[in-house]
C-alpha positions in Angstrom: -12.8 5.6 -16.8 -10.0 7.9 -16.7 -8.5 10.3 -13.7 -10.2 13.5 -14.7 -13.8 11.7 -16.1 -13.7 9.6 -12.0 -12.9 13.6 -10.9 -15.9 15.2 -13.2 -18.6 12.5 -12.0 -17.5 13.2 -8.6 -18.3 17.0 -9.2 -21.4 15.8 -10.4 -22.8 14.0 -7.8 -22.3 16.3 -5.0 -22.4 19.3 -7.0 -19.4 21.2 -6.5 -17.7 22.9 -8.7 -13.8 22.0 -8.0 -12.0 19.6 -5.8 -8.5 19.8 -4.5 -5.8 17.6 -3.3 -2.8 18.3 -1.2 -2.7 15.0 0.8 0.6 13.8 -1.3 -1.0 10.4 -1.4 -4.2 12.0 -3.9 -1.6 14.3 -5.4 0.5 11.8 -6.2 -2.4 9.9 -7.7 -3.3 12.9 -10.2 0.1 14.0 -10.9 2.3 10.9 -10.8 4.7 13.2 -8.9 5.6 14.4 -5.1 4.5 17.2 -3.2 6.3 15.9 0.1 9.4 17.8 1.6 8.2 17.2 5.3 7.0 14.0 6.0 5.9 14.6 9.7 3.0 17.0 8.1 -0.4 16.0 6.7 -0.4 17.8 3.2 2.3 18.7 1.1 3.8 22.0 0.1 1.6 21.8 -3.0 -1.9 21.2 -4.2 -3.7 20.1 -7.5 -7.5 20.9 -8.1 -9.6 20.0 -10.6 -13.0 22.3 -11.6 -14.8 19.9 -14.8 -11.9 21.5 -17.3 -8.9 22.3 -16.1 -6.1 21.1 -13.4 -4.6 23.3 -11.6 -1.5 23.6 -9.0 -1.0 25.7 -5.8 2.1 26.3 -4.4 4.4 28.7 -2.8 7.3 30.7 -4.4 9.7 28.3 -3.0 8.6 25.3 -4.5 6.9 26.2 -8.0 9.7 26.0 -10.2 11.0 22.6 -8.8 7.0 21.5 -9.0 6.6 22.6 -12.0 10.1 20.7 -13.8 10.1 17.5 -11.7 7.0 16.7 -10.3 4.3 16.4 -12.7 4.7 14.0 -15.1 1.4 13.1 -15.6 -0.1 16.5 -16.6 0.3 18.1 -20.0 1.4 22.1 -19.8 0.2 22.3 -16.1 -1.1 25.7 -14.9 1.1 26.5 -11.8 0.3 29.5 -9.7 2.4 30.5 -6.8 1.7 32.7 -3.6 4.4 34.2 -1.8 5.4 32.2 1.1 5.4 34.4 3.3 1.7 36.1 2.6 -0.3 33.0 2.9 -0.8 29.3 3.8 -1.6 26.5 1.2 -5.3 26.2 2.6 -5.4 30.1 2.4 -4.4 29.7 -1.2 -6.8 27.1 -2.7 -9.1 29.0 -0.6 -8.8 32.2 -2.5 -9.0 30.4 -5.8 -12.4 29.3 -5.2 -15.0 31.6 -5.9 -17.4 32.9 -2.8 -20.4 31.7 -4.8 -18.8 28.4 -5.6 -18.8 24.8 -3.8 -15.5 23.3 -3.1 -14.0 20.1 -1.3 -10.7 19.2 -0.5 -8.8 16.6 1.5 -7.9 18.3 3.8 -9.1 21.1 6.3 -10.3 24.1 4.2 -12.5 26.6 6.0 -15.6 26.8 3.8 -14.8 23.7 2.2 -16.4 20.4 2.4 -14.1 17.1 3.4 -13.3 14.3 0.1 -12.1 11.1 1.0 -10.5 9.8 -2.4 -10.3 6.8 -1.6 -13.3 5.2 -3.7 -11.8 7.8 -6.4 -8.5 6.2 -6.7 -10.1 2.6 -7.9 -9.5 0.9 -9.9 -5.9 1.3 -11.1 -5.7 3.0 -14.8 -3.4 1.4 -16.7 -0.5 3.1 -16.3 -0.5 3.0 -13.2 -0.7 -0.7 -13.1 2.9 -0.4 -15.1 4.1 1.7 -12.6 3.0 -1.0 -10.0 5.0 -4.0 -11.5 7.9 -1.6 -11.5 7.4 -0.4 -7.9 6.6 -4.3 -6.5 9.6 -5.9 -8.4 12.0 -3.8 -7.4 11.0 -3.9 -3.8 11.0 -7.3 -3.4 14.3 -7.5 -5.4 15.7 -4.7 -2.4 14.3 -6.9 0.2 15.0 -10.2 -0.7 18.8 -9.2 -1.0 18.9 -8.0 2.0 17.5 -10.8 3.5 20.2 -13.8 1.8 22.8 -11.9 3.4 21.4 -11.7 6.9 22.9 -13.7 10.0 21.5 -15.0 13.5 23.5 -12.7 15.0 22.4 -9.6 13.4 20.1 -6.9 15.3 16.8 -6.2 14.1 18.2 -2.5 14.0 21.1 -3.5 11.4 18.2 -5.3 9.1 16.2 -2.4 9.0 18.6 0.2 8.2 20.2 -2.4 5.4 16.6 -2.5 4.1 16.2 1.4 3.8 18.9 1.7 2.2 18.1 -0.9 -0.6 15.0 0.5 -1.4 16.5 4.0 -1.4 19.2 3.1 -3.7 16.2 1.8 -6.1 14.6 5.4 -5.4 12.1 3.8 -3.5 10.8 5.2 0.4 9.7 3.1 3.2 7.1 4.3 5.2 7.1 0.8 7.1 9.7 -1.5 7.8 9.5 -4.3 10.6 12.4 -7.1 11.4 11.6 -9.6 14.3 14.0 -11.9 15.6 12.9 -14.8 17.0 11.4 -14.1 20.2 9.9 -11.6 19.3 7.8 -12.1 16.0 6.5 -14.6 19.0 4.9 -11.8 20.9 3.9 -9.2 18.7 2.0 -9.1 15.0 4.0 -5.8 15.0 7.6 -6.5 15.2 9.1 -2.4 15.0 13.1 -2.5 15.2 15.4 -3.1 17.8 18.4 -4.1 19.1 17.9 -7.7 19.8 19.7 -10.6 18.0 17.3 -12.2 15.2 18.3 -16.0 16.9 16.8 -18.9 14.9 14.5 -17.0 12.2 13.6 -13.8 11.9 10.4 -12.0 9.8 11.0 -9.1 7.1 8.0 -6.6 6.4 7.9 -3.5 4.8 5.5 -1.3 2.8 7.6 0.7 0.3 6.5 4.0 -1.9 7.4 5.7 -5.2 4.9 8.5 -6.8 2.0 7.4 -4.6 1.7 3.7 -5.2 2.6 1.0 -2.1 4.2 -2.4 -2.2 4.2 -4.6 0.7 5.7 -8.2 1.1 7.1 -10.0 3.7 10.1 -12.8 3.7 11.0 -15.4 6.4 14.5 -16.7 7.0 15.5 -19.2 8.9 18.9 -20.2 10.7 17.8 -22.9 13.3 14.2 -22.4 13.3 11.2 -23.8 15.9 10.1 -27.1 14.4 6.5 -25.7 14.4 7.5 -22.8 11.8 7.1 -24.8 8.7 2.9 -25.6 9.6 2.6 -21.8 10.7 4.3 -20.7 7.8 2.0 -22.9 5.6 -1.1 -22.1 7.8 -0.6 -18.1 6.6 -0.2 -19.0 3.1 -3.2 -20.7 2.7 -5.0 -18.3 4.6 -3.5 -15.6 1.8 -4.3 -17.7 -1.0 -7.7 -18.4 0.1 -7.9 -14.3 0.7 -7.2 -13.6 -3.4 -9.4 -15.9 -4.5 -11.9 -14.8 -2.5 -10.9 -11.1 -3.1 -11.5 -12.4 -7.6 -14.4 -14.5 -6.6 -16.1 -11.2 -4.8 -15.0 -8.4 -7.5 -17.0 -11.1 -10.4 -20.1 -11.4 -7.8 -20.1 -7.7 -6.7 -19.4 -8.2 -3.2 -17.8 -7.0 -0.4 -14.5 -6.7 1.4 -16.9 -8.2 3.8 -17.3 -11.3 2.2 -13.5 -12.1 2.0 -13.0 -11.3 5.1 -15.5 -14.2 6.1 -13.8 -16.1 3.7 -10.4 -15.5 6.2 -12.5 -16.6 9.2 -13.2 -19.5 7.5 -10.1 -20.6 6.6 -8.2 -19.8 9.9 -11.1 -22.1 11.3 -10.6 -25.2 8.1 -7.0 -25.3 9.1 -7.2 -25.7 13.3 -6.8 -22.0 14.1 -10.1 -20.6 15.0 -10.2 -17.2 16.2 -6.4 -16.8 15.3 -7.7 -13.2 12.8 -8.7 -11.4 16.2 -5.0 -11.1 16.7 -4.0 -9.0 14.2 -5.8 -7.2 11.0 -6.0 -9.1 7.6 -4.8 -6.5 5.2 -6.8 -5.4 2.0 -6.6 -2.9 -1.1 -3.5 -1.4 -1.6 -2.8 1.5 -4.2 -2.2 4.8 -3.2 -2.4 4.0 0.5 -0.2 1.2 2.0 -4.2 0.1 2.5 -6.7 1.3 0.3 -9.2 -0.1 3.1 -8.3 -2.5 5.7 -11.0 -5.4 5.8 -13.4 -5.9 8.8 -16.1 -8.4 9.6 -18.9 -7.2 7.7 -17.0 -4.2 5.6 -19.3 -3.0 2.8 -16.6 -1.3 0.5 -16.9 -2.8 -2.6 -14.5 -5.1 -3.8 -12.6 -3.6 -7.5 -10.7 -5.0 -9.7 -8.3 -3.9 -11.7 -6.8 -3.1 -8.4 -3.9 -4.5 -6.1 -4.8 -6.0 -2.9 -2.4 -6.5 -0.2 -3.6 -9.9 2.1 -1.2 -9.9 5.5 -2.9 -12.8 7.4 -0.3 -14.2 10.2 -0.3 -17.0 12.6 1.8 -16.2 16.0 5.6 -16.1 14.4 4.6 -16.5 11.1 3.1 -14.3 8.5 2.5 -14.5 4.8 2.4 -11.3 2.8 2.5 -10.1 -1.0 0.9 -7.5 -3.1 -1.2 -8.9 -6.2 -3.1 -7.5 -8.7 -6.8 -8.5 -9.5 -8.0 -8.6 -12.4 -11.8 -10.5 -13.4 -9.6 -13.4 -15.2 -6.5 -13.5 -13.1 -4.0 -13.1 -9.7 -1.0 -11.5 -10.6 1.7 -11.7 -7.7 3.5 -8.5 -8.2 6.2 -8.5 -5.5 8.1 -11.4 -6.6 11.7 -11.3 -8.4 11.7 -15.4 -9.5 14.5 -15.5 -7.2 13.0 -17.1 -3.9 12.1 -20.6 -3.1 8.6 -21.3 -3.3 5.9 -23.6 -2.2 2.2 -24.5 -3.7 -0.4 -23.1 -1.5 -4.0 -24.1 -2.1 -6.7 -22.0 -1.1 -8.8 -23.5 1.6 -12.5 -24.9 0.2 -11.2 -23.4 -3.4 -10.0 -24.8 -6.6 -7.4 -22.1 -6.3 -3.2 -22.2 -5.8 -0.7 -19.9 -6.0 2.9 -20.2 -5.5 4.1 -18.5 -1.8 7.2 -17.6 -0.8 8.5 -20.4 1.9 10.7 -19.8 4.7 14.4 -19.6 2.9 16.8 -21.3 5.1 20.4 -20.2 5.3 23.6 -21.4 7.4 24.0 -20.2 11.1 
């Protein structure tokens, strides 16, 4: 089902009559281009509607032109109206195009309007966008993974992270997330944000990188004089993400839930001696047009789709095992890989299931 026949069923079943997006998540998803020039607000400085026949965009004087040459790739001879910016706010704008006797929603706050959350509307993944995924995940693996053979023990988590940013921008991709823990301190937190200590023995790499709306995450270990436990740990998540995508295939054949792979992650963490290790940190789940489509909970009744990338983070204290794959009903496709790291077999737990998993790459002190 295309973009605009998901957008005209949606009309359909709550009866409206348009919908509007100015989250640059959802715009991004319609357009294939940006409506972002500050990041610390919720909506963009543009927004694309949709009422059964045609798709429109808002957007003030400043911006149109720009909009309208760069940032809508996805659209054939877009209609672009413009309000002065001055006169009238972006919500004030859709508002006014949106008839008194009409039903509207939009994604963000609109007075009269009711609230969409698109995220059921942006799954599965249409085809080009799944080719705009493989692009997205190789190249950010390829920006991180660079990064990473160069590092040293004595390096600052603060050094890392700005070395990573500027990989990924280089391959015009953002990074909404990026987390480097030394040693001590991927010990203490699931979250390991930036600072200025020395990475020591090993250190973790995460980041969640973006590029017209889609999200990649993966995560890399490197070791310099590592714990001896690291290797079992580092195994230990692998499995546990393994198991994840298979159950994630197993569930989108069967109809089931994100629910069910979660319980499928409980049960593994339990199989391989670390019961109750889940509650420490959150699994992961879809990813897409959201760094998490959905983030899986015990019992989580959002259905499980496929074609669609999932993003499994599962981590056992110090270690963590993170990719982004795409589903499909007769495969797992690891899309953040470059062919260029060492690898190990993980088997999924309970499963006749293995995938290849980055292992810990160990480099010189």
């Amino acid at each position: 089902m295309s973009k605009r026949e998901r957008l005209a069923a949606y009309l359909d079943s709550q009866d409206l009559d348009s919908v509007w997006f100015a989250r640059p998540n959802s715009f991004a998803w319609l357009t294939g281009g940006t409506n972002v020039v500050d990041r610390e607000t919720d909506a963009g400085v543009a927004a694309v509607g949709y009422d059964g026949e045609d798709v429109r965009i808002v957007t003030n004087n400043i911006e149109a032109d720009r909009i309208a040459a760069e940032e809508l790739p996805d659209l054939e001879d877009p209609t672009v109206e413009q309000f002065s910016w001055h006169a009238s706010s972006l919500g004030e704008a859709i508002a006014a195009r949106v008839g008194s006797d009409e039903r509207a929603a939009a994604d963000v706050d609109v007075p009269g309007f009711d609230r969409v959350d698109p995220t059921s509307l942006r799954q599965p993944l249409t085809e080009r966008d799944r080719e705009r995924y493989r692009d997205l995940c190789r190249e950010t693996a390829a920006a991180v993974e660079s990064v990473c053979r160069e590092l040293r023990a004595e390096d600052t988590e603060h050094e890392i992270a700005s070395a990573l940013r500027v990989a990924l921008s280089a391959r015009d991709v953002e990074a909404p997330v990026v987390l480097v823990g030394g040693e001590d301190r991927v010990q203490r937190y699931r979250h390991y944000t930036p600072t200025n200590a020395e990475l020591g023995g090993y250190c973790l790499v995460s980041v969640t990188a973006e590029r017209a709306g889609l999200h990649a995450s993966c995560t890399r270990s490197v070791a310099f004089d590592p714990p001896t436990w690291l290797e079992d740990r580092h195994t230990t998540a692998a499995r546990v993400e393994t198991t994840a995508l298979a159950a994630t295939q197993a569930a989108a054949v069967a109809g089931g839930t994100a629910g069910d792979v979660f319980e499928a992650i409980q049960d593994a963490y339990d199989a391989l001696g670390y019961d109750g290790e889940w509650e420490n940190h959150h699994q992961g789940g879809a990813a897409g047009f959201a760094g998490r489509e959905w983030i899986a909970t015990p019992g989580h009744d959002a259905a499980v789709e496929t074609p669609m990338a999932y993003a499994w983070n599962p981590t056992v204290e110090g270690a963590k095992s993170e990719d982004t794959a795409l589903v499909t009903d007769d495969e797992v496709d690891v899309l953040t890989t470059t062919g260029n790291w060492p690898t190990t077999t993980a088997r999924a737990v309970d499963r006749e299931f293995e995938l290849e998993r980055p292992a810990v790459l160990g480099l010189d002190d």
